[in-house]
N, C-alpha and C positions, 0 to 999 in steps of 0.2 A: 441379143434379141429375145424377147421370149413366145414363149410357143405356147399356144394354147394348149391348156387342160393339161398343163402338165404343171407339178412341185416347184414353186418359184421361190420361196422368201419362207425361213423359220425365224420365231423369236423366242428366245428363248429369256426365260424368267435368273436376276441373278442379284444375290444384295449387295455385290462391291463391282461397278463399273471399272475403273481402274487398277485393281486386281485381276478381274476378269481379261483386260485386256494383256495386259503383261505375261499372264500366265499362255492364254491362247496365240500369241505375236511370239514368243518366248519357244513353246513346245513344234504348234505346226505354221509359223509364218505368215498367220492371217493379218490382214491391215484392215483398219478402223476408220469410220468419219463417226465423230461426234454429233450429235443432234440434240443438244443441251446436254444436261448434269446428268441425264437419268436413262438414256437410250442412247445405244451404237450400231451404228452398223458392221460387220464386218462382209470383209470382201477376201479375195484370194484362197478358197475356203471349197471350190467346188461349187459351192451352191451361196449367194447374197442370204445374208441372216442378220437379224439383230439382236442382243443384248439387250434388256430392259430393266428397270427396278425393282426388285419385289420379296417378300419376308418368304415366299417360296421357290421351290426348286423341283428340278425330274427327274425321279428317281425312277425306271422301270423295276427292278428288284428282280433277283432272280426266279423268286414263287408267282411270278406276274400280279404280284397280290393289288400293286397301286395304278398298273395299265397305263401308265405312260409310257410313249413311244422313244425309241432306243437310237440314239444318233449314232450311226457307224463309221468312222474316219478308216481312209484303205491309208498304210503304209506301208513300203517293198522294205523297211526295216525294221521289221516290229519290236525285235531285242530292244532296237536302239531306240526307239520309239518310246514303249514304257519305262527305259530310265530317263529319256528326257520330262516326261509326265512327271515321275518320280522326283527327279530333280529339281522343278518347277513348284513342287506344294500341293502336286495332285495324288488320291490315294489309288492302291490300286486293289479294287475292290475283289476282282477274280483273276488271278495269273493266266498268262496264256496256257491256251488249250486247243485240240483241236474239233474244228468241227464241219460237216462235208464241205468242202468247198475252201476249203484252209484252214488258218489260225487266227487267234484272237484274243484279245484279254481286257476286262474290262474297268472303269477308273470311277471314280470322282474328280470332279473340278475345284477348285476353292471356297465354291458355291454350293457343292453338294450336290449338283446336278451330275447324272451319269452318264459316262458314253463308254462306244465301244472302238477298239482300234485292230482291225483284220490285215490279213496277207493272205498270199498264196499259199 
């Protein structure tokens, strides 16, 4: 159901749909509907998002120099977590670290889009 005024739906920019989903299905078990060649959705994910086509990508960067906003994925196994990333074709741009409120470390996608993955 969704609730007013609250975060409903990301899309996120990527230039290989079918990589993207492999990778993402692969690392954290999100599932996909297709909506032609060039847009997905994914679901199982926390929050409904899509996938689209595009020669860009989001990178927030750690000098915030490019000010895009920072996708945070929770996992209770973080170890296990970024070698699965790793194992998958994703880079990992900042090793775990800690910061108040837990740990975390951050990646790229195959897209070059970046996120981050925290614990307790």
């Amino acid at each position: 159901m969704n609730k007013h005024l609250t975060i409903n739906y990301l899309e996120i920019p990527v230039k290989e749909i079918k990589q993207t989903k492999a990778f993402f299905s692969q690392v954290f078990a999100w599932e996909f509907v297709d909506y032609g060649d060039s847009y997905t959705c994914f679901t199982n994910a926390g929050i409904t998002g899509g996938f689209y086509c595009s020669e860009t990508h989001s990178e927030q960067g750690f000098d915030l120099a490019n000010g895009a906003p920072l996708i945070v994925i929770y996992s209770s196994q973080l170890e296990q977590t970024m070698a699965d990333v790793e194992r998958a074709g994703g880079v990992i741009t900042k090793a775990i670290f800690s910061f108040p409120g837990g740990r975390r470390f951050h990646f790229k996608d195959p897209n070059g889009n970046e996120f981050a993955v925290w614990s307790e």
